[in-house]
N, C-alpha and C positions, 0 to 999 in steps of 0.2 A: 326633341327638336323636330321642326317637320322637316318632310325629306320634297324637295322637288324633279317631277316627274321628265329630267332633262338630263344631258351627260355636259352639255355647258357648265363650266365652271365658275363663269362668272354673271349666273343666275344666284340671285339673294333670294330668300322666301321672307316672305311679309309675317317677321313674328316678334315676338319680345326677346327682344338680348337680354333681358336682366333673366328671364327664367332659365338661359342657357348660357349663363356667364360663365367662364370657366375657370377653374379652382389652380392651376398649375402658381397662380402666384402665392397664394395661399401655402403650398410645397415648400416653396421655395423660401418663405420667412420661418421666423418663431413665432410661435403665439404663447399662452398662457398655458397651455399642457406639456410644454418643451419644459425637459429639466438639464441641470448645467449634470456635470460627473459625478461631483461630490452630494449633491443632494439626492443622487439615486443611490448612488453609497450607504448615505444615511436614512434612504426609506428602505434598505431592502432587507427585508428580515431575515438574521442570524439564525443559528442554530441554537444560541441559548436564549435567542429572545423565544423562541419557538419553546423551548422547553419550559423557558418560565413562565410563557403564557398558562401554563399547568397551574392549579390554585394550591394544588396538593405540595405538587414542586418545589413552585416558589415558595412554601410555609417553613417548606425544610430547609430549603437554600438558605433561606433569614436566617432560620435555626442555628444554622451553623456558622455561617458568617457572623454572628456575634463572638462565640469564642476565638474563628479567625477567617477572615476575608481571601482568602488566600488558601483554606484548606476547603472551604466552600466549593470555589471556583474549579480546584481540581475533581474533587469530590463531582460535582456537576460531569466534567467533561470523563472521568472514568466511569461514571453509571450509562452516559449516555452510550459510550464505547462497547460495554458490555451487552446493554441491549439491543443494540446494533448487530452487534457477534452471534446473537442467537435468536435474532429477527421477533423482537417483543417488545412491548411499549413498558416504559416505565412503573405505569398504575397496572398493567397486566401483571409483570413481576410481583407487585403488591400483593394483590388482590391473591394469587397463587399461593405466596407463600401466607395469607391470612387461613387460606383454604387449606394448602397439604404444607408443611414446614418440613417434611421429609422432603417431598418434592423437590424442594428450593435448595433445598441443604447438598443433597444429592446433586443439583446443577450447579452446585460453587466448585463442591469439587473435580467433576468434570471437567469446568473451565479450567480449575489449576492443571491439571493434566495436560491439557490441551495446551497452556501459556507454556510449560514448561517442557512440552515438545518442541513449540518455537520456540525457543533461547532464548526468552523473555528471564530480565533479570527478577533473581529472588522481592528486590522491595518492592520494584514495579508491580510482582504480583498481589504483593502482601497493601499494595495501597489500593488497587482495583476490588481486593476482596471487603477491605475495610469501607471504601464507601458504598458498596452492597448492601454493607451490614448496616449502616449506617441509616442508608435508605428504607432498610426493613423496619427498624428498629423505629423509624418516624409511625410506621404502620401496628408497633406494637410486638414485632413478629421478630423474635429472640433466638439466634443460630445456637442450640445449646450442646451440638458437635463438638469436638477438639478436633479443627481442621490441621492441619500441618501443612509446610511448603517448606519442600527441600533448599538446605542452606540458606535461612532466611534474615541471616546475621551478614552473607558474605557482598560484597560491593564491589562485583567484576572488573567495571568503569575506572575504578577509583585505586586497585592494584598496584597498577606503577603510578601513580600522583605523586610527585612530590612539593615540598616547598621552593622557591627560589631562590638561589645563593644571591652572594651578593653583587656580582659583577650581570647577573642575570636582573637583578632589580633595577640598579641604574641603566639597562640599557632599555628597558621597559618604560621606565617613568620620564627616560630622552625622546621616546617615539608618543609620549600624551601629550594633548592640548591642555589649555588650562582649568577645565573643567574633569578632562579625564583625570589628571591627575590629581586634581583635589578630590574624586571620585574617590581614587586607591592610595590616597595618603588617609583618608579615615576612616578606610575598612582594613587596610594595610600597618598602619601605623598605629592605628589608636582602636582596631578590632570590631570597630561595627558591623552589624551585618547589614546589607544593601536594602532590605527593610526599612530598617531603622532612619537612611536617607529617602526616601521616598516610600510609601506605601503601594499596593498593587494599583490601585484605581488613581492615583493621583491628588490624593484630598488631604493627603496628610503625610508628615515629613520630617526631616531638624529644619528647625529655624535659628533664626538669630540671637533669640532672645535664649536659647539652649547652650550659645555657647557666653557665659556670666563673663568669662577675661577678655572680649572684644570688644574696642573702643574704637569707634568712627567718629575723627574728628577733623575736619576740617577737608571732607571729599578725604581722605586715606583711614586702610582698616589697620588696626598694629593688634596684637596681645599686649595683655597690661602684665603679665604673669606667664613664666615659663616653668615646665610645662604647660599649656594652657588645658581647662579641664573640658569637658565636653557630659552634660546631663541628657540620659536619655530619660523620655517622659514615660509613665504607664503604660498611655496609647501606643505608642511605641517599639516599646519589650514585648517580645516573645515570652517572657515570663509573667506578663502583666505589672512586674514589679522595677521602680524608678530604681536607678544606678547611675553612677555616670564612669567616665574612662579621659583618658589623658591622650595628648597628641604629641611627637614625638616634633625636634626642632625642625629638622627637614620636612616632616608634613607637616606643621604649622604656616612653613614660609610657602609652600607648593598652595595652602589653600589660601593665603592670604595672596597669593598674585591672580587667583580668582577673584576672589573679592574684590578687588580694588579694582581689574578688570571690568567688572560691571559696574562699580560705581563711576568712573571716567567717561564708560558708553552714554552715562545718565540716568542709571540708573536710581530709585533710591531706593536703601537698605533698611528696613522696617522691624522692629521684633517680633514681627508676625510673617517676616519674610523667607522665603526657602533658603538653605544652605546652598542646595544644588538647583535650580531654577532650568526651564525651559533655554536655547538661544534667541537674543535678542532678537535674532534679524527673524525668525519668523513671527507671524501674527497668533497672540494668545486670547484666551476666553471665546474660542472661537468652536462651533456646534457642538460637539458632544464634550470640547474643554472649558465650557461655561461654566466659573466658579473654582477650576481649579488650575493653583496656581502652584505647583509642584507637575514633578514627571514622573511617570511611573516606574515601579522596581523593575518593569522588562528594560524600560528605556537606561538604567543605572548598570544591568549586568551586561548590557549590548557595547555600551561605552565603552566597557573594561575590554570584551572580547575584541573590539574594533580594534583596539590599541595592542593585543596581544598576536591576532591573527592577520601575518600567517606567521610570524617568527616561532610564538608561542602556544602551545594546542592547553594549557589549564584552563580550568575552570574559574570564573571572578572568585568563587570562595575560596582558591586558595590562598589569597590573601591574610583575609581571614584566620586561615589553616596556617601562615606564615606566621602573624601575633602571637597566637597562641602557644608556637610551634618555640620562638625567640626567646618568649619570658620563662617556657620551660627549663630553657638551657640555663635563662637568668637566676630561675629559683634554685637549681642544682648548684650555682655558683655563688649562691647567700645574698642575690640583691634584692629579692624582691619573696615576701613571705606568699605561701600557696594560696590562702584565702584572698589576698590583692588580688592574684593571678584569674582568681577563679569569678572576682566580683567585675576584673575590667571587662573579662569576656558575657559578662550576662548572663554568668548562669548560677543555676540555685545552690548555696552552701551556706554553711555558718555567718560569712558575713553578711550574705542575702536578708539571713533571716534577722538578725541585729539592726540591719539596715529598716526592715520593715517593722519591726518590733519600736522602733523610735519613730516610726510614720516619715521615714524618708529623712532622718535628722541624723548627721553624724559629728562626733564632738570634732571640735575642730583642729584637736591635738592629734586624732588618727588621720584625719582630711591628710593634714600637713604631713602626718610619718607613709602614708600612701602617695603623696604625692614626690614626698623622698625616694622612698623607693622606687615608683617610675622612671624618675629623672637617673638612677642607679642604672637602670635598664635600657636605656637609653639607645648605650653602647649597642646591645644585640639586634635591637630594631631597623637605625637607621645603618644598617652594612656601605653605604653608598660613601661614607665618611672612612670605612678602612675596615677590615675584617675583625673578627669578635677576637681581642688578647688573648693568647694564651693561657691556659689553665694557670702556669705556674706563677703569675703576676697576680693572682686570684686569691693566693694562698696565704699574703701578708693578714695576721689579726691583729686588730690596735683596736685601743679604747674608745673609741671616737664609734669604731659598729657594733662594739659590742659592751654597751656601756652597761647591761645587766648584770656581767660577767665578773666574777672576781680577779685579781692578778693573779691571782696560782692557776685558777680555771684558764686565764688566756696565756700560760706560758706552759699547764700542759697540753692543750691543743696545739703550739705551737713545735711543739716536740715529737708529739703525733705526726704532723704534715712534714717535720724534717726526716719523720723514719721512715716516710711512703717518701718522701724525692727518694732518698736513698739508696730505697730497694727497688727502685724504677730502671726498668733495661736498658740498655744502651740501644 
């Protein structure tokens, strides 16, 4: 700007305004460089976007997330933890231990020392050490030590846990919405694990077409079949292998008032559709939920906790821990044989292997005697209808459950059970 050789103010100099325009409006708007909250959200890079920018990293991260997306993730966030702890990059690790494997070996165990002077629980250590190992082991570079970590079986946290009786379940599943509680009626009732309803990332889930006895007809959802059954897929299982489990009558109606729920809002119900679905009222497929149409397992175990805290300090899985906890006391009471017990919860046994042995086909004569027995078990599940009978109502044997049995075999076991009332204390 030229300057004029005057203290008068209202001398003008003879010059171009446009070379001396001034910017303050310019301040004062947006332009094209201005970003909204969320888009700087979305451009600011993470910590694992940072570590998977690594080619090395991310080969392994894949690696692992094949056999599970979820042990990936952690595996990620305890390597990085570690190298953090001891101010070293991740391929530095590497590379060290390609170089000295005493070196490396020597530094795990120090760090257990060190965890285990802070109170760090025994598994927490035992998981940070495993994806160390895990990470070396991408590089070729074999811990062949027998490391050890004091009391590595014990689960501090988990000490006093118990299950929930049953005045404690009804007052839990009065304080859920309709979503919560169809959340802990089939992780509660029918033993799924919260996996199994949504996966970590959101891509994959139960859907509709998982549960075969549900019938939409006419805008309302019903079971065609009670107990109704519930298939989990491959993808799905923790074990990799297909199974399915039953829903108890009170979580069958708790998720069925979901369902209908969303079909009313306008929804519509697809067999390709999630079980447990985002809420309507917010906006989906939206930046980083483009494509998926499921929540995440964080969003499934927060639900539970929401509806728990502050009454109740458990953890979502003990739920879970209550299923399995029910049909125990069921199978000590003759309703429900061990190998059911052990196929409703997903895990590997005799019938696992039968089940895979037939490529997921089962005759339909056991279908039916498994689903007898569920519907037998019933009683210990849903507590919220009246507390588990008494042993001694337990004790009648008649032909009808013991039709293998001969009559002499079912009148002297019944002579048995009359000499134990007998000798019972007062």
């Amino acid at each position: 700007m030229q300057r004029v050789n005057t203290t008068d103010s209202f001398v003008i100099p003879d010059e171009d305004r446009k070379a001396v325009r001034s910017d303050v409006g310019k301040k004062l708007t947006y332009d094209e460089t201005i970003q909204t909250k969320s888009q700087t959200i979305r451009n600011r890079q993470t910590k694992k976007s940072r570590l998977l920018a690594d080619p090395d990293i991310r080969r392994w991260y894949n690696n692992v997330a094949r056999g599970s997306p979820n042990s990936a993730e952690i595996n990620l966030r305890r390597l990085s933890k570690f190298c953090e702890d001891h101010q070293i990059k991740p391929m530095q690790l590497a590379k060290l231990g390609m170089k000295d494997v005493r070196s490396v070996t020597d530094l795990l165990q120090d760090h257990i020392s060190w965890m285990e002077s802070q109170g760090r629980a025994p598994q927490y250590i035992k998981g940070t050490i495993t994806a160390v190992k895990s990470w070396l082991h991408h590089f070729d570079v074999f811990i062949k030590r027998r490391i050890k970590i004091a009391n590595v079986d014990s689960t501090p946290t988990l000490e006093k846990e118990r299950v929930p009786e049953g005045q404690e379940l009804a007052e839990l599943f009065s304080r859920a919405n309709l979503r919560a509680g169809a959340v802990m009626s089939l992780i509660g009732k029918a033993g799924l694990r919260p996996e199994v309803l949504a996966n970590h990332n959101a891509t994959d889930g139960l859907m509709i077409k998982d549960l075969p006895d549900l019938v939409i007809k006419e805008n309302l959802a019903t079971f065609t079949s009670k107990p109704p059954r519930i298939v989990v897929r491959k993808t799905l299982s923790k074990t990799r292998n297909e199974y399915f489990t039953f829903l108890t009558d009170f979580g069958a109606k708790r998720l069925l008032a979901y369902l209908n729920e969303r079909l009313v809002s306008g929804e519509s119900l697809l067999p390709e559709s999630p079980v447990i679905a985002p809420f309507t009222r917010y906006g989906r497929h939206r930046g980083e939920n483009i494509g998926k149409r499921f929540v995440e397992t964080l969003t499934i175990r927060r639900e539970i906790q929401k509806t728990m805290r502050p009454r109740f300090l458990w953890r979502p899985y003990v739920l879970r821990a209550f299923f399995d906890t029910q049909l125990l006391i069921a199978e000590s009471r003759g309703k429900i044989a061990h190998d059911f017990r052990v196929f409703f919860m997903g895990h590997k046994g005799s019938m696992e292997a039968k089940y895979t042995t037939n490529k997921g086909i089962l005759p339909d004569s056991l279908i039916s005697e498994m689903k007898d027995a569920f519907s037998r078990s019933e009683e210990f599940l849903d507590l919220e209808k009246g507390e588990i009978p008494p042993l001694e109502k337990q004790n009648e044997i008649t032909k009808e459950k013991f039709g293998n049995l001969t009559q002499e075999e079912i009148e002297l076991l019944q002579k048995l059970l009359q000499k134990i009332g007998d000798k019972k204390p007062e």
